[in-house]
BAVEXFI-128894 format. One line per field, with one value per residue: residue number from 1; y, x, z of N, C-alpha, C in turn; residue in one letter. Coordinates in nm, 2 decimals. Example, Ala and Ser with C-alpha at 12.3 -4.5 7.8 and 13.67 -1.06 7.14 Angstrom:
residues 2
k: 1:2
ny: -0.57:-0.22
nx: 1.32:1.28
nz: 0.78:0.71
cay: -0.45:-0.11
cax: 1.23:1.37
caz: 0.78:0.71
cy: -0.33:0.00
cx: 1.32:1.29
cz: 0.78:0.79
r: A:S
//
This chain:
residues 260
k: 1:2:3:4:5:6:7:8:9:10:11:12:13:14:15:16:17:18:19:20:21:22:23:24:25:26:27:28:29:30:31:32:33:34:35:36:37:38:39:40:41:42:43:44:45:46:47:48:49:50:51:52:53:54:55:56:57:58:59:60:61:62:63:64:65:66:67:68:69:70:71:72:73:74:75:76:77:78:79:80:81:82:83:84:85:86:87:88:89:90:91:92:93:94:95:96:97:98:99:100:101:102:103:104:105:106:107:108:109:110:111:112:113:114:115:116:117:118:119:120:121:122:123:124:125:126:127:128:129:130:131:132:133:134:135:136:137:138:139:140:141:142:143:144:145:146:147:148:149:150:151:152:153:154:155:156:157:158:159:160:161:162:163:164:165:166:167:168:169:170:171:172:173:174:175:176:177:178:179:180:181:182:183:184:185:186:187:188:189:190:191:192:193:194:195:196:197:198:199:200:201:202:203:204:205:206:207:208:209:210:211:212:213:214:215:216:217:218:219:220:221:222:223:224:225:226:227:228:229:230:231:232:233:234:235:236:237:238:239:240:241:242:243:244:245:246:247:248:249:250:251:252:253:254:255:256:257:258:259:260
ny: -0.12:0.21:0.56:0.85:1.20:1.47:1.84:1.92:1.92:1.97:1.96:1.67:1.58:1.67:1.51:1.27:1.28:1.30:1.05:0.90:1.02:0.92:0.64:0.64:0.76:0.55:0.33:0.34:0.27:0.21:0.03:0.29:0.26:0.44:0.64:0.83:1.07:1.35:1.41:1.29:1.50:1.68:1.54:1.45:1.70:1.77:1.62:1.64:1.91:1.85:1.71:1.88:2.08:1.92:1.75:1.47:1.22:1.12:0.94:0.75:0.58:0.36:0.35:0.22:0.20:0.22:0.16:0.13:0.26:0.10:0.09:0.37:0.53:0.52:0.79:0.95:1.19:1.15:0.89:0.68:0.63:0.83:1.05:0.95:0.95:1.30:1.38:1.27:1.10:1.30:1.54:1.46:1.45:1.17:0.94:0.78:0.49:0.43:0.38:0.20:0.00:-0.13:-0.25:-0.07:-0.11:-0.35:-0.63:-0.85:-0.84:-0.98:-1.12:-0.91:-0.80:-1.07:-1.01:-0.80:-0.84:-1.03:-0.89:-0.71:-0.86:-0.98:-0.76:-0.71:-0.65:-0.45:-0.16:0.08:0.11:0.38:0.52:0.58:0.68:0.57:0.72:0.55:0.34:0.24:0.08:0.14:0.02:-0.10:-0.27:-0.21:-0.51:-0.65:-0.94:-1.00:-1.15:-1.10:-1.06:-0.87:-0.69:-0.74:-0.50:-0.35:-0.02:0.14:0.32:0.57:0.59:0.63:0.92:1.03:1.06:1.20:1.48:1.48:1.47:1.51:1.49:1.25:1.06:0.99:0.90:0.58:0.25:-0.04:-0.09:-0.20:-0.32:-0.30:-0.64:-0.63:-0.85:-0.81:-0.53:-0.56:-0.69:-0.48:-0.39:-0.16:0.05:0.31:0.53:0.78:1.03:1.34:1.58:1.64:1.46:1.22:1.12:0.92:0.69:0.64:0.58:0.37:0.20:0.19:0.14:-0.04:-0.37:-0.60:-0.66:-0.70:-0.52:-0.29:-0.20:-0.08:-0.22:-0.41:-0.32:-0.36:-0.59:-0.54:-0.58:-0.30:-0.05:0.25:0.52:0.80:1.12:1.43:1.67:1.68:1.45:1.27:1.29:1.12:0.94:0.74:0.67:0.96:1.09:0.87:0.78:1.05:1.11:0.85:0.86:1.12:1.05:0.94:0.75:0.90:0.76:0.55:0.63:0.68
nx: 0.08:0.07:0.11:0.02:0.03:-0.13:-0.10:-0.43:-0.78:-0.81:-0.59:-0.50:-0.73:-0.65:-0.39:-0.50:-0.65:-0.50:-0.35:-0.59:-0.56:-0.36:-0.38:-0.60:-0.48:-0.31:-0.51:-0.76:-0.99:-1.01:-1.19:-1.35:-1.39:-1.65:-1.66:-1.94:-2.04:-1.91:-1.65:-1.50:-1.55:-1.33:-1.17:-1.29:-1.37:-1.13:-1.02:-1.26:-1.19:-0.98:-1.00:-1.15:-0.93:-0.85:-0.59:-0.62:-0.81:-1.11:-1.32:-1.35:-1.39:-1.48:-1.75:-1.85:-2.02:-1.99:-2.19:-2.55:-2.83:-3.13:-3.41:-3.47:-3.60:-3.48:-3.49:-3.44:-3.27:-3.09:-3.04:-2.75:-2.69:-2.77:-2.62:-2.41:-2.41:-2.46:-2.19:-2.01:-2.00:-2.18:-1.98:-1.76:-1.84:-1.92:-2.13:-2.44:-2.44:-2.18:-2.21:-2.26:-2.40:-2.54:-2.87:-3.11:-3.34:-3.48:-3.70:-3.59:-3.38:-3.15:-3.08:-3.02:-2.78:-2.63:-2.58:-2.46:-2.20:-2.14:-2.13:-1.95:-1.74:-1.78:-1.68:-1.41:-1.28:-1.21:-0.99:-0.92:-1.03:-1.17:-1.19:-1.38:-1.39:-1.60:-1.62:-1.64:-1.52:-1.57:-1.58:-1.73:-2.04:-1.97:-2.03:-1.91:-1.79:-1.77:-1.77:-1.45:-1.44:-1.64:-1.88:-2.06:-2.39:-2.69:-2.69:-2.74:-2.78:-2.57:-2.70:-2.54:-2.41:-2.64:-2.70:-2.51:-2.53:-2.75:-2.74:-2.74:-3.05:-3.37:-3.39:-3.30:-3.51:-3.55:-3.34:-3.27:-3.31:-3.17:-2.86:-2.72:-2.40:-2.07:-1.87:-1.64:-1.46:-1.51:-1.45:-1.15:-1.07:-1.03:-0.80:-0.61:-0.62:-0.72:-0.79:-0.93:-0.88:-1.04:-1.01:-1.07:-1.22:-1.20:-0.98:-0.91:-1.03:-0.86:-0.64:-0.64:-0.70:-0.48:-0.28:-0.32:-0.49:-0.49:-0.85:-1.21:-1.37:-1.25:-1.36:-1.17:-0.95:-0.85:-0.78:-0.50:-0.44:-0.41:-0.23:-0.17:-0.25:-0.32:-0.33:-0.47:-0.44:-0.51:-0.35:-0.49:-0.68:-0.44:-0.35:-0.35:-0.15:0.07:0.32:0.37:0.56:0.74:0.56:0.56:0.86:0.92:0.73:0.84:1.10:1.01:1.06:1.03:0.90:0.76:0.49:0.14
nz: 0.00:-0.09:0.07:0.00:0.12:0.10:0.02:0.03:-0.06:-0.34:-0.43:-0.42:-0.57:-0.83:-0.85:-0.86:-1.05:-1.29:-1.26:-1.34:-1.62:-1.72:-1.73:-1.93:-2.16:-2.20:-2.23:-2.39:-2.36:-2.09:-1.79:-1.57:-1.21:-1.01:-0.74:-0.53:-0.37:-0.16:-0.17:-0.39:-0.60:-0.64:-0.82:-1.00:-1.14:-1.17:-1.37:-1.56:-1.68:-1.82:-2.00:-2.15:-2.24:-2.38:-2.31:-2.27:-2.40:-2.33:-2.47:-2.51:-2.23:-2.03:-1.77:-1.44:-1.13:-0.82:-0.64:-0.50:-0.41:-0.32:-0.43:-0.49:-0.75:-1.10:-1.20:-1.01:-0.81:-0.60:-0.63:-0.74:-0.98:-1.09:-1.00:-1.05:-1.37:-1.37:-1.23:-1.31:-1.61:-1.78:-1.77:-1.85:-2.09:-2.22:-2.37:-2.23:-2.29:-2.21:-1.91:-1.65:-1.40:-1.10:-1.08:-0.86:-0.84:-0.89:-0.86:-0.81:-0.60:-0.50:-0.74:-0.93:-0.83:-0.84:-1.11:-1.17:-1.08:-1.22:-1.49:-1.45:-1.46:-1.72:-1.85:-1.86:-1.63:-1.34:-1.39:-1.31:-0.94:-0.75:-0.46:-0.16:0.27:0.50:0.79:1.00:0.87:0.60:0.30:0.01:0.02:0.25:0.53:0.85:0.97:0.74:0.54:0.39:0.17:0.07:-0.22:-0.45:-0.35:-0.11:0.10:0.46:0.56:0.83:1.08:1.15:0.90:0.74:0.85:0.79:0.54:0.53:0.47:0.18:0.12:0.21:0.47:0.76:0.74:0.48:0.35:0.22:0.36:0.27:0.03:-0.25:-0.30:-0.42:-0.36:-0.06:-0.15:-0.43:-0.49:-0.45:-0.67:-0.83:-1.05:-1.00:-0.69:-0.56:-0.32:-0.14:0.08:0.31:0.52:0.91:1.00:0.92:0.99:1.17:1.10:0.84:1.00:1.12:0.88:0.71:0.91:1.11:1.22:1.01:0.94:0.99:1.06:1.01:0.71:0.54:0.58:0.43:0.16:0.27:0.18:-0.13:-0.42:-0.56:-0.44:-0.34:-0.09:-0.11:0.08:0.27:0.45:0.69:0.76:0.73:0.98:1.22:1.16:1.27:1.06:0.96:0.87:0.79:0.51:0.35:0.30:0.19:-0.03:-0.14:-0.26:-0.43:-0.75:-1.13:-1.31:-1.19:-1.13:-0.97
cay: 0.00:0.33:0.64:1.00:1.29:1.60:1.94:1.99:1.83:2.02:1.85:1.53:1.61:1.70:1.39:1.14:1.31:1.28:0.95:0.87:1.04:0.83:0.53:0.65:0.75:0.38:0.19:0.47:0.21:0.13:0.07:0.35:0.27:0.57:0.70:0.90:1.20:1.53:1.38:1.28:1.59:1.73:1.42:1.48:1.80:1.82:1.50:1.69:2.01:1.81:1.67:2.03:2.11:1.83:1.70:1.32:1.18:1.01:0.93:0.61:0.51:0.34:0.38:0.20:0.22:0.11:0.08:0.21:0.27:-0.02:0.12:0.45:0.52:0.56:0.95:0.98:1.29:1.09:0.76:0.72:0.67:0.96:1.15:0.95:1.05:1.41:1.44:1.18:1.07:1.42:1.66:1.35:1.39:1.09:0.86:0.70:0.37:0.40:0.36:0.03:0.00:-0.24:-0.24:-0.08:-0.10:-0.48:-0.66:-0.97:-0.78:-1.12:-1.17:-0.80:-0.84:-1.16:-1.00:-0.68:-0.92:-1.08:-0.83:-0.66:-0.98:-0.97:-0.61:-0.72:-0.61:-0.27:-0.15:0.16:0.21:0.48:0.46:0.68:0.57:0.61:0.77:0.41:0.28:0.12:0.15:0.09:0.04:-0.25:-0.16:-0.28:-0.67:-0.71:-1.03:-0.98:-1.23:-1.10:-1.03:-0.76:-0.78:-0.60:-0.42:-0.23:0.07:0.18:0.47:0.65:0.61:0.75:1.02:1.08:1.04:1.29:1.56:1.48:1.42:1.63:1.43:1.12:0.95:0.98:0.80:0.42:0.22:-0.08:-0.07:-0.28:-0.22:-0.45:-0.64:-0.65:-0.95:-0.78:-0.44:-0.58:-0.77:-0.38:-0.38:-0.10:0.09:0.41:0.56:0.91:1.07:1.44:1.62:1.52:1.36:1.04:1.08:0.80:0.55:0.63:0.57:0.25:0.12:0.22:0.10:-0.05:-0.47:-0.64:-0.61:-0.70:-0.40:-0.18:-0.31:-0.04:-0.25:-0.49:-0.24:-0.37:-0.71:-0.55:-0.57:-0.21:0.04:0.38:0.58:0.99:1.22:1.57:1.70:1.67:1.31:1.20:1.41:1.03:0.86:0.74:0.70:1.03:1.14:0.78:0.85:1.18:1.06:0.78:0.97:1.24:0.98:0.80:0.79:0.98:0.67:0.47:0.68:0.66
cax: 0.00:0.17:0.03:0.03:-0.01:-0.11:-0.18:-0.54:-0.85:-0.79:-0.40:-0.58:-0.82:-0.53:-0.31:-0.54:-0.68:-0.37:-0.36:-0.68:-0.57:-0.23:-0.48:-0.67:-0.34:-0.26:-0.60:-0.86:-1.10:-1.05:-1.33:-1.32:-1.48:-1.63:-1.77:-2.02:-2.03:-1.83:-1.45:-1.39:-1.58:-1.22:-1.16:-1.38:-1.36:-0.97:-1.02:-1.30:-1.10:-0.84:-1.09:-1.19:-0.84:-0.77:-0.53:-0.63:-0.93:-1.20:-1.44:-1.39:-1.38:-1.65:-1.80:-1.90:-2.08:-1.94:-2.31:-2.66:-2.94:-3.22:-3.58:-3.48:-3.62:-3.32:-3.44:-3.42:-3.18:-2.96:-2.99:-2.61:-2.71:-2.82:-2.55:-2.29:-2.44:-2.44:-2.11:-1.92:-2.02:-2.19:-1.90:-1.67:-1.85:-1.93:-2.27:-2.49:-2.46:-2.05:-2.21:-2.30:-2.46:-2.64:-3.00:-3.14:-3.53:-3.53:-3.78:-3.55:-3.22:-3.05:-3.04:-2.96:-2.66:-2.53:-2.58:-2.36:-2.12:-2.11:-2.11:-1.80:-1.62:-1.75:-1.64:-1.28:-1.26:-1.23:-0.90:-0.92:-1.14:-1.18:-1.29:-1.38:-1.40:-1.64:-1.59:-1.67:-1.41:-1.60:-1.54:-1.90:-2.12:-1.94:-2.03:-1.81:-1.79:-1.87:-1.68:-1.35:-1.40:-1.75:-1.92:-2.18:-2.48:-2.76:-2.66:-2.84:-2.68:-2.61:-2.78:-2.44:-2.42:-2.77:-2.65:-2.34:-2.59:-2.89:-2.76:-2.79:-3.16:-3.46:-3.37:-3.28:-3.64:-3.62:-3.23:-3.28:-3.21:-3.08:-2.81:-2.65:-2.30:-1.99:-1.81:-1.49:-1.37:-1.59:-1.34:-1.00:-1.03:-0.98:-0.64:-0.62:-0.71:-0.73:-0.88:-0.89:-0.98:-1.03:-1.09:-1.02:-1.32:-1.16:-0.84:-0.93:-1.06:-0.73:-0.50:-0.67:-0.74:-0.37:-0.13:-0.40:-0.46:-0.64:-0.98:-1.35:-1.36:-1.25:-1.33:-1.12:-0.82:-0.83:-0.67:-0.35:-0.44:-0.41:-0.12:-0.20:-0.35:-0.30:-0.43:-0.39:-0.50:-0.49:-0.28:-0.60:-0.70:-0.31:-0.29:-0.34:-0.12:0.22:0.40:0.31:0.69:0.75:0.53:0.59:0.97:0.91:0.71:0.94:1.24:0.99:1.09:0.91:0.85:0.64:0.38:0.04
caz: 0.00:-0.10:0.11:-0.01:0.18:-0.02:0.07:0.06:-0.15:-0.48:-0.50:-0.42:-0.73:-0.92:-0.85:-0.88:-1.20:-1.36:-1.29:-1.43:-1.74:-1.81:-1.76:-2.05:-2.27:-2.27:-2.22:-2.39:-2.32:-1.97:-1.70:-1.42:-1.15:-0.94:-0.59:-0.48:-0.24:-0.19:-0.13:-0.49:-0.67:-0.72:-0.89:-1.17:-1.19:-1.26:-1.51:-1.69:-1.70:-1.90:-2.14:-2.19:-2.22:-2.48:-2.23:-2.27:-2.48:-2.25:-2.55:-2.47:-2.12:-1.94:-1.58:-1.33:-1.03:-0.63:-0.53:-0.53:-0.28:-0.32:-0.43:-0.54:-0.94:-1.20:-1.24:-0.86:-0.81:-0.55:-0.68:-0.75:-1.10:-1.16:-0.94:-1.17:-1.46:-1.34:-1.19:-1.38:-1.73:-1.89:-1.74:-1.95:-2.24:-2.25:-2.39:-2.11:-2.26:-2.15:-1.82:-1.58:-1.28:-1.01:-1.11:-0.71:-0.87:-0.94:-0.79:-0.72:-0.58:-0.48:-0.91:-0.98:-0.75:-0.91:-1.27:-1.20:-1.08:-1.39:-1.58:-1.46:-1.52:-1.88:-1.89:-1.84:-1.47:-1.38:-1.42:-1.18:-0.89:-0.68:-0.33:0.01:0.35:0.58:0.92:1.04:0.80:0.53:0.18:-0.09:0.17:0.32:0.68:0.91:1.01:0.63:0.52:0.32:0.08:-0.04:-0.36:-0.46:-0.25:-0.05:0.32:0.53:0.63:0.98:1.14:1.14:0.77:0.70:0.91:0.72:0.41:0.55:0.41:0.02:0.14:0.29:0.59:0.75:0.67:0.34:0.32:0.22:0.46:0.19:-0.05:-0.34:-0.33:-0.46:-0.17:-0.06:-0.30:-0.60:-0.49:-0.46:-0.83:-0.97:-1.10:-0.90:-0.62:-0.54:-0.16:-0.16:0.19:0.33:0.64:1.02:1.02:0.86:1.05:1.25:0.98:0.74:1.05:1.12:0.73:0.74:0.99:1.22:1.19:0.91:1.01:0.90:1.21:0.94:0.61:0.42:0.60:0.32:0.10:0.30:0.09:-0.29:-0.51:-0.62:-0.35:-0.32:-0.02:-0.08:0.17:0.28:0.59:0.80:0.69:0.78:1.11:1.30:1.12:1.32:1.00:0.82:0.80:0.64:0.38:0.30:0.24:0.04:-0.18:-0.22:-0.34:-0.57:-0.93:-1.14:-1.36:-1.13:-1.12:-0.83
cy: 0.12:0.44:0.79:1.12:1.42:1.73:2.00:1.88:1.82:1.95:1.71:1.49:1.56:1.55:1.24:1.14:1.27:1.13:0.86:0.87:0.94:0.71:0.56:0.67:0.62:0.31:0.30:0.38:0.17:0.19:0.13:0.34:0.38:0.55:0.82:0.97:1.32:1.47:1.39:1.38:1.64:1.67:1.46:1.54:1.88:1.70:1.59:1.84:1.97:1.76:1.79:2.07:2.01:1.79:1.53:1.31:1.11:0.97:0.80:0.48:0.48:0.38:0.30:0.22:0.16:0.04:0.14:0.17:0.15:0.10:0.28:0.43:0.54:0.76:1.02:1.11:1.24:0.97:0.78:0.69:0.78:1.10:1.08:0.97:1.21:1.42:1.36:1.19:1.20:1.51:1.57:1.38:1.24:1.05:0.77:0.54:0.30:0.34:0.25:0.05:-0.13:-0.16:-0.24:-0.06:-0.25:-0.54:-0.82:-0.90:-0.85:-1.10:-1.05:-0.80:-0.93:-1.14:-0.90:-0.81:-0.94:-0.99:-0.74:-0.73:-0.96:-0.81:-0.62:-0.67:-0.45:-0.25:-0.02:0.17:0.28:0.52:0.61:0.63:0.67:0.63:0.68:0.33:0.20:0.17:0.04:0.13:-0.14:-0.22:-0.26:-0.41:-0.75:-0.79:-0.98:-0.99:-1.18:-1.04:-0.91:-0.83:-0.70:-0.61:-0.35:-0.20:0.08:0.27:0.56:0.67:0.65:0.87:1.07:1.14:1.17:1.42:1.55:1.47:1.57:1.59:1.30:1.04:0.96:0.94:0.66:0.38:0.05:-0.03:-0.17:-0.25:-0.39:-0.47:-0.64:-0.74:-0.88:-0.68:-0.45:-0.69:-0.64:-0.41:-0.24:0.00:0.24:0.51:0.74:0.99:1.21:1.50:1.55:1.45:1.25:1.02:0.96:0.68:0.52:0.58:0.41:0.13:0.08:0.15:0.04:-0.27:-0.49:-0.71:-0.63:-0.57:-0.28:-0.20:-0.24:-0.10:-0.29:-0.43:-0.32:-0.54:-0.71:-0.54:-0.38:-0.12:0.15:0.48:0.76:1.06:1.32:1.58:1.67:1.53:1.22:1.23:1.21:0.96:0.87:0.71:0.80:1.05:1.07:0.78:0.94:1.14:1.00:0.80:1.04:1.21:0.88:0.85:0.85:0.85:0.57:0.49:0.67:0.52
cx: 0.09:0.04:0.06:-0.03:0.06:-0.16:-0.29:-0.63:-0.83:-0.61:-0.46:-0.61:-0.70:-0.45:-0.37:-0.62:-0.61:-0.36:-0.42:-0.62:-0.42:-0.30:-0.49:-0.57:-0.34:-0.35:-0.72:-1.01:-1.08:-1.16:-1.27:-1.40:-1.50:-1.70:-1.82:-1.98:-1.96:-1.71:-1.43:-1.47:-1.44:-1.16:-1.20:-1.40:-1.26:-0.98:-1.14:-1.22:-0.97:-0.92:-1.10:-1.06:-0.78:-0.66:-0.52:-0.79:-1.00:-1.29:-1.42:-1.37:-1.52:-1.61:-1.86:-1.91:-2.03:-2.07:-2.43:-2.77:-3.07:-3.35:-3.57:-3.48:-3.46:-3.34:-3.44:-3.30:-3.06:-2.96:-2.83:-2.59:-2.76:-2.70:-2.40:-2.28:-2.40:-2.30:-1.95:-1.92:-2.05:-2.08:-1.82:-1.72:-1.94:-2.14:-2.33:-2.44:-2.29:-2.05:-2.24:-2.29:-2.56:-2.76:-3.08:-3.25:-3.60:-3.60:-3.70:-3.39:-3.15:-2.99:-2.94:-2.77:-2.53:-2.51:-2.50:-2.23:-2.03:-2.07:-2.01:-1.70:-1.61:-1.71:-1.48:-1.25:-1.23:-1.07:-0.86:-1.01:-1.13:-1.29:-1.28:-1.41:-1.44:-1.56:-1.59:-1.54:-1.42:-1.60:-1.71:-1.92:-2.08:-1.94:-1.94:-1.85:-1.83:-1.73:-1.55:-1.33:-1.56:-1.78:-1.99:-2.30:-2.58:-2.68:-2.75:-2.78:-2.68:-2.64:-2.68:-2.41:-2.52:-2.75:-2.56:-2.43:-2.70:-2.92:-2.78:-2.97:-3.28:-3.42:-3.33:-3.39:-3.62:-3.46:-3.29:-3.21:-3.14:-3.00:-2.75:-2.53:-2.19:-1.95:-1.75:-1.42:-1.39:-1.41:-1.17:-0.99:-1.03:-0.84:-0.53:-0.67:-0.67:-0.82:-0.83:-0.98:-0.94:-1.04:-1.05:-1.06:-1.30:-1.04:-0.83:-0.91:-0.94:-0.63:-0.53:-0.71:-0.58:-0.27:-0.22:-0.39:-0.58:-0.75:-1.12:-1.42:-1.39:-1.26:-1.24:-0.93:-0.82:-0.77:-0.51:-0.29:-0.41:-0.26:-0.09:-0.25:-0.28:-0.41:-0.41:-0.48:-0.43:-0.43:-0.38:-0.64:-0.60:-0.31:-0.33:-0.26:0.03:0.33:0.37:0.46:0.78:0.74:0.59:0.75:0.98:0.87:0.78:1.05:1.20:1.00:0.95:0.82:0.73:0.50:0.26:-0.01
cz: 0.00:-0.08:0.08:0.06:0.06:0.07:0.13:-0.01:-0.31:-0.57:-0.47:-0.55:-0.83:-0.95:-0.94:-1.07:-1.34:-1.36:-1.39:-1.58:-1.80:-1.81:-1.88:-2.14:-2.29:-2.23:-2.24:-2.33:-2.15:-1.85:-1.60:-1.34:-1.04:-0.86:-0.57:-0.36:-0.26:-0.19:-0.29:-0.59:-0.69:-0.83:-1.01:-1.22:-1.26:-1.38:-1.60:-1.77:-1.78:-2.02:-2.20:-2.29:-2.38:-2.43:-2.25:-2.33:-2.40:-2.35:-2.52:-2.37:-2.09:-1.79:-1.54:-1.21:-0.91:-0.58:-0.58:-0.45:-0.31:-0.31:-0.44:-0.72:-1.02:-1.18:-1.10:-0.82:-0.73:-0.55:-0.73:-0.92:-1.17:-1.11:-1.05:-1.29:-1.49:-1.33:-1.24:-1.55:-1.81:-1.86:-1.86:-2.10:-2.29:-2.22:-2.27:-2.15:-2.20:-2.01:-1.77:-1.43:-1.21:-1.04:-0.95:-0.71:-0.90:-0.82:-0.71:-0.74:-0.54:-0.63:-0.98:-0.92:-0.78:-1.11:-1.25:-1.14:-1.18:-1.51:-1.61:-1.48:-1.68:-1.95:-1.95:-1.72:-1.51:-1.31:-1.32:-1.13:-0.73:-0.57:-0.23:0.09:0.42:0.72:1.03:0.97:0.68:0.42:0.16:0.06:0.23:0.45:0.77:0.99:0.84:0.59:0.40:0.20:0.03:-0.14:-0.36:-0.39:-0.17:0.08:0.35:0.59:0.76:0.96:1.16:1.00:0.70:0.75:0.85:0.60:0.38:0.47:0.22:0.00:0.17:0.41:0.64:0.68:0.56:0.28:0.33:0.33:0.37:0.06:-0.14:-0.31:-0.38:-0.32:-0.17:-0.14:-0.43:-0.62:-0.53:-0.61:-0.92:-0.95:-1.05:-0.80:-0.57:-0.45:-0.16:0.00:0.26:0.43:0.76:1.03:1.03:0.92:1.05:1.19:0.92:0.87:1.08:1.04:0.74:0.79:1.08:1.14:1.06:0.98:0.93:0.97:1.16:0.82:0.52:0.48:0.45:0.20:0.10:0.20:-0.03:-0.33:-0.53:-0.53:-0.35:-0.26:-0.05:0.03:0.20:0.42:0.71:0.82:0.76:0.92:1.24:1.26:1.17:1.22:0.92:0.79:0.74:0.51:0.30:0.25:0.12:-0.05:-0.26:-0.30:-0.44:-0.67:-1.01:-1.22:-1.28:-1.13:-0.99:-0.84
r: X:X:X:X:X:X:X:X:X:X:X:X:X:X:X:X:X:X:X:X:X:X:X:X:X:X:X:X:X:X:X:X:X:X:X:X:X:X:X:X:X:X:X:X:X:X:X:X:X:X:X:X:X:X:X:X:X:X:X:X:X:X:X:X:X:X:X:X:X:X:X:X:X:X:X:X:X:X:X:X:X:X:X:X:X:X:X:X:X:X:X:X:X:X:X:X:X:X:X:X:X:X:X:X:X:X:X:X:X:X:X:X:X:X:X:X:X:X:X:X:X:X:X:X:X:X:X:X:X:X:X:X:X:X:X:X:X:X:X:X:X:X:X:X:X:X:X:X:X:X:X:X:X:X:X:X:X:X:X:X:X:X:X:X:X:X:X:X:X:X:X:X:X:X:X:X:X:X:X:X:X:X:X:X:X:X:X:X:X:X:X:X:X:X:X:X:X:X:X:X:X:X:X:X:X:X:X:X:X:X:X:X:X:X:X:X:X:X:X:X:X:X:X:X:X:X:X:X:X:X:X:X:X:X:X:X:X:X:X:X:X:X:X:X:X:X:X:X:X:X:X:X:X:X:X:X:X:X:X:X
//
């Protein structure tokens, strides 16, 4: 796991942007997979600003989805298909059908579950994806004690994650209380990974995903299990972490070739 400590959110953005876009230089087709909420809006905003920019060609990446709320409509304003749409795919440019997502309107959400599955297999796996971690510790909505080794699948959130959630809402009542989301095995089969976290809020979680034991406790330990991980965070985000002035070194002596 290689940990970056950045400045702020907007060099986050930036970093991870860049990344994105040497993806696309050498794999114009590959699947990105994206998250929902405020953390990775800089994300998308410095990758579309390079599209703009003629920087890197996204015409032909796809998207997928981490998750999506159970029994909200598709034109639902915070279905996460419609927020990926919005805050992903049209800023990109890009045609809806680039997109793919868990079906959270099916009437048999066991089946819908084992078809996005599937269908990210026959995608060719998703080649980057791009995660946040709750204040609890859980990446998707894998809430904590959620097994290691699982698949996509329904959850039902906790009452601290509706809370986290309340605000995209009129209020808590009217947050789902299930969700689809992939599981931790679906997660760690991207090729790689990318945790992007902001604010003290998450101190905690990042110091314990981090340097803390592997953990169903914490599910965004599991990270410490991929080939490929990459955690970045902002000075506030790090501010628990007893090796930040590891990091920060190792970073600073990595070649430039390696890249994130």
């Amino acid at each position: 796991m290689e940990v970056v400590i950045v400045p702020d959110s907007a060099a986050g953005g930036e970093l991870i942007a860049e990344t994105l876009a040497d993806l696309l230089r050498r794999k114009p087709d590959a699947l990105l997979g994206v998250a929902t909420g405020s953390t990775p809006l800089p994300v998308y905003e410095a990758l579309a600003a390079k599209v703009r920019a003629l920087e890197v060609d996204a015409s032909h990446a796809r998207i997928c989805q981490l998750d999506e709320y159970v029994g909200l409509p598709f034109g639902h304003p915070e279905s996460y298909r419609s927020v990926v749409l919005r805050e992903v795919v049209e800023p990109l440019g890009l045609a809806e059908v680039s997109f793919m997502g868990p079906d959270g309107t099916a009437e048999d959400v066991e089946s819908a579950c084992l078809a996005y599955d599937r269908a990210l297999a026959e995608a060719g796996g998703v080649d980057l994806q791009l995660l946040g971690i709750g204040t609890d510790g859980h990446i998707g909505f894998n809430e904590p004690c959620s097994s290691l080794a699982s698949r996509t699948r329904i959850k039902t959130l906790t009452e601290q994650t509706r809370k986290d959630n309340a605000r995209f809402f009129n209020g808590l009542d009217d947050v789902p209380h299930h969700v689809i989301t992939q599981g931790i095995g679906t997660i760690l089969e991207a090729r790689h990974l990318v945790l992007l976290a902001t604010g003290e809020a998450k101190a905690d979680a990042v110091a314990l995903a981090v340097e803390g034991p592997l953990s169903a406790l914490v599910p965004a330990s599991a990270l410490q299990l991929h080939p490929h991980a990459t955690v970045v965070v902002d000075e506030a985000a790090a501010s628990r972490l007893k090796l930040a002035d590891y990091f920060r070194a190792t970073y600073a002596a990595k070649p430039d070739w390696q890249g994130i």
